[in-house]
C-alpha positions in Angstrom: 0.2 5.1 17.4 -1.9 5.1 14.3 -5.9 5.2 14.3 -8.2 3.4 12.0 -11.6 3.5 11.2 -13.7 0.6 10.5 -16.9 0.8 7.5 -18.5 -2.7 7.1 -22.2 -3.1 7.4 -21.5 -6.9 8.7 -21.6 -6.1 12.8 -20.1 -9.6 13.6 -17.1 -9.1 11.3 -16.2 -5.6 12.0 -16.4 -6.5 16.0 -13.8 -9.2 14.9 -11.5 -6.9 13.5 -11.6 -4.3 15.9 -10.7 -6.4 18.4 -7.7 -8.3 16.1 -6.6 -4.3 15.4 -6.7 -3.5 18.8 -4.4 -6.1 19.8 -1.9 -5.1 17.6 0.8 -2.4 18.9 0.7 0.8 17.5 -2.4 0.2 16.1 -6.4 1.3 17.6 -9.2 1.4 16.4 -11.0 5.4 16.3 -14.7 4.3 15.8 -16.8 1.8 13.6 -19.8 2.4 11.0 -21.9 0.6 9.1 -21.5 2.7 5.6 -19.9 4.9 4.0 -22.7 7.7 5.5 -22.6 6.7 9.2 -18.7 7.4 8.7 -18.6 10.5 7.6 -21.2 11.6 10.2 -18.7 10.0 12.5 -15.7 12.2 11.6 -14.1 15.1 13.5 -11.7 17.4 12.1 -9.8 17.7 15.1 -9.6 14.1 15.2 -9.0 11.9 12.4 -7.9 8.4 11.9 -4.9 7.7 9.8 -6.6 5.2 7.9 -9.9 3.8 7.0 -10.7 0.1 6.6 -13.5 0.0 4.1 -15.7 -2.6 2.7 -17.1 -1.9 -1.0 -20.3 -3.4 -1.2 -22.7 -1.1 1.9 -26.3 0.2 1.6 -26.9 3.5 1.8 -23.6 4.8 0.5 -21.0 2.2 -0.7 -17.3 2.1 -0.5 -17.0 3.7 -4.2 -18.7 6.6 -3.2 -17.3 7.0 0.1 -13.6 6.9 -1.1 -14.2 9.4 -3.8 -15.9 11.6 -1.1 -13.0 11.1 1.1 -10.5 11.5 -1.6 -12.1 15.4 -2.2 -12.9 16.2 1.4 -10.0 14.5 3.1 -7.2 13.3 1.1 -5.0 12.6 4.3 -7.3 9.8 5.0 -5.2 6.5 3.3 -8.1 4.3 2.5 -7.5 0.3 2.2 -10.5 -1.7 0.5 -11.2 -4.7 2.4 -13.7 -6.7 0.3 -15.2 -10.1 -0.7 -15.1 -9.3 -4.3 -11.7 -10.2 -6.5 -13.1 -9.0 -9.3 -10.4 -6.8 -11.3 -13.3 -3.9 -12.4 -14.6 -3.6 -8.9 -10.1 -3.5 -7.4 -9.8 -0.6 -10.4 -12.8 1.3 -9.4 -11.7 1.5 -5.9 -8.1 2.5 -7.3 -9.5 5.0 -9.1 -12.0 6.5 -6.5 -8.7 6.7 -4.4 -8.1 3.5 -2.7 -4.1 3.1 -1.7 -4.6 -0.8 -1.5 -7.1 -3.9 -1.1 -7.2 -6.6 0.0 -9.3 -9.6 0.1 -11.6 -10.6 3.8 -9.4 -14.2 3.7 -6.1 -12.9 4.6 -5.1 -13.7 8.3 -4.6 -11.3 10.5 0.0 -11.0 9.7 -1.1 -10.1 6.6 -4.0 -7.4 7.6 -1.5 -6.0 10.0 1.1 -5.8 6.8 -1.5 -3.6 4.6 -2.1 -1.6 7.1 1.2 -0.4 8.0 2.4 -0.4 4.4 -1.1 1.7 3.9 0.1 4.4 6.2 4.1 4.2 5.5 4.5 3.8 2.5 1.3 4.5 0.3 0.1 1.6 -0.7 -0.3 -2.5 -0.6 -1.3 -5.0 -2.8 -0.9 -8.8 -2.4 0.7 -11.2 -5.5 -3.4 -11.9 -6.2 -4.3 -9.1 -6.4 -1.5 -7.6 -8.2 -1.8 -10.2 -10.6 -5.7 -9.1 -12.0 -4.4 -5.9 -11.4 -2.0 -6.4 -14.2 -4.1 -8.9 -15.7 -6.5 -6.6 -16.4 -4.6 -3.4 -17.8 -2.7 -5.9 -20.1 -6.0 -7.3 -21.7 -7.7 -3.8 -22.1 -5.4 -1.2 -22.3 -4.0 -0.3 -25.9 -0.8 0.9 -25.9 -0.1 3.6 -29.5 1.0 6.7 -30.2 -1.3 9.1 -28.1 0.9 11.8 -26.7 -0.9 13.2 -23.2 -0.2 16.3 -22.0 0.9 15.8 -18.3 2.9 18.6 -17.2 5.0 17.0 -15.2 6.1 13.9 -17.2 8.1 13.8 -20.3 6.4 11.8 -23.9 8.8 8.8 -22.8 8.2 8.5 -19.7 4.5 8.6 -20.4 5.7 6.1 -23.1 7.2 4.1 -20.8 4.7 4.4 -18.1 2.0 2.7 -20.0 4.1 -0.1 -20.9 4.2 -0.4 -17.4 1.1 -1.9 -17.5 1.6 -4.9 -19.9 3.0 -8.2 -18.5 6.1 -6.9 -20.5 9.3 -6.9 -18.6 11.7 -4.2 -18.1 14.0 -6.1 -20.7 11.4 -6.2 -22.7 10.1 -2.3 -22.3 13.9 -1.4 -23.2 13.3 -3.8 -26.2 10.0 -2.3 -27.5 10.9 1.9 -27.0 14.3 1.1 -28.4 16.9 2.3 -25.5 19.1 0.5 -23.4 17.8 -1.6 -20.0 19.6 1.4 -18.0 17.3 3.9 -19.5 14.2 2.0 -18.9 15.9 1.8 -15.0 16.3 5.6 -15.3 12.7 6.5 -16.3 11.3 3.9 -13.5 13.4 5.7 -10.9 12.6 9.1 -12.1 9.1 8.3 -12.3 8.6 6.6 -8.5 10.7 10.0 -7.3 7.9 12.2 -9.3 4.6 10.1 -8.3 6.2 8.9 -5.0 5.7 5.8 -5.5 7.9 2.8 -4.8 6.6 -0.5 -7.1 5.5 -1.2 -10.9 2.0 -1.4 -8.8 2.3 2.1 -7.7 2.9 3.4 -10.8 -0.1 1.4 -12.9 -2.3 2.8 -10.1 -1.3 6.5 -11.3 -1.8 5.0 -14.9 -5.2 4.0 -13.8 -6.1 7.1 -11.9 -5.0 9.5 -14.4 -6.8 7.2 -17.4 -3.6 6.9 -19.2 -4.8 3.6 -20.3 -7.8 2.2 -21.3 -9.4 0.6 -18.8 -13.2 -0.5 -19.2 -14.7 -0.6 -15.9 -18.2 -1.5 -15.1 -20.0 1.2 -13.1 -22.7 -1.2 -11.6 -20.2 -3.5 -10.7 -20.6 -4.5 -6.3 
């Protein structure tokens, strides 16, 4: 059985999803609160949910600041944005703040069901939209050169490679552009999803995005 916490501030909709969560096997609801405050009044150490469903846009304390609270104070926590807003700054904020996925407040309930399971299982979930302004995004604003970062667990071409991950190149044409064979490029991804744990080009832009190896403008006032 796997718990989840619900933070929206609309009453009506939250009630909705509790009871579409709790019909679902393996799957209960822990508590509900309105923001991101109420929750962490809410939580107990000795009993935690395995994921929290959180909308971005609450008074009081919003879904920004509550992931990056939760991120710090309890990183076990997987969080999954649930939100209005398809705006690729305010998806890249949460990503950044420590969100594992998000998804939009249209999906039907299969697909809710899906990012929450892939949430806790695997790490992460994010559907073809908005993967797409994911990518979208990082290709229009990120510049890729010859900075060489400092990561100490990655290697200059796998860095190199990692933040061509985030073009609308494909892996033919990543091979192509750092000059090695397709196998090489197949080498680095696999190497790379074995050191992030990751297991999707989505996975590894979002450590791209967390760790600001590209440049990403985001807009701070953004939701």
């Amino acid at each position: 059985m796997y718990y989840v916490s619900l933070v929206d501030d609309h009453v009506l909709l939250r009630q909705g999803l509790a009871s579409i969560i709790n019909s679902m096997s393996n799957l209960k609801v822990l508590f509900e609160a309105d923001n991101g405050k109420h929750f962490i009044q809410q939580l107990k150490p000795n009993s935690l949910p395995d994921l929290v469903l959180m909308d971005v846009s609450m008074p009081e304390m919003d879904g920004f600041s509550t992931a990056k609270w939760l991120t710090v104070n309890y990183p076990s926590i997987k969080i999954l944005a649930l939100s209005m807003m398809d705006d690729e700054h305010v998806i890249i904020r949460m990503l950044r703040n420590g969100a594992r996925g998000y998804v939009l407040k249209n999906i039907n309930p299969n697909e809710l069901r899906l990012a929450i399971e892939s949430v806790i299982t695997n790490g992460s979930y994010f559907n073809d939209q908005v993967s797409n302004k994911l990518i979208s995004s990082l290709y229009k604003s990120q510049e890729i050169g010859d900075v060489k970062f400092n990561l100490s667990n990655l290697k200059e071409r796998e860095v190199e490679f990692l933040k061509y991950v985030c073009t609308d190149y494909s892996y033919k044409q990543i091979a192509d552009k750092m000059c090695v064979g397709t196998r090489t490029v197949d080498g680095y991804r696999e190497t790379l999803f074995t050191k992030l744990q990751v297991k999707s080009r989505i996975g590894l832009a979002m450590f791209a995005i967390r760790s600001g190896l590209v440049n990403v403008h985001v807009k701070e006032k953004e939701a």
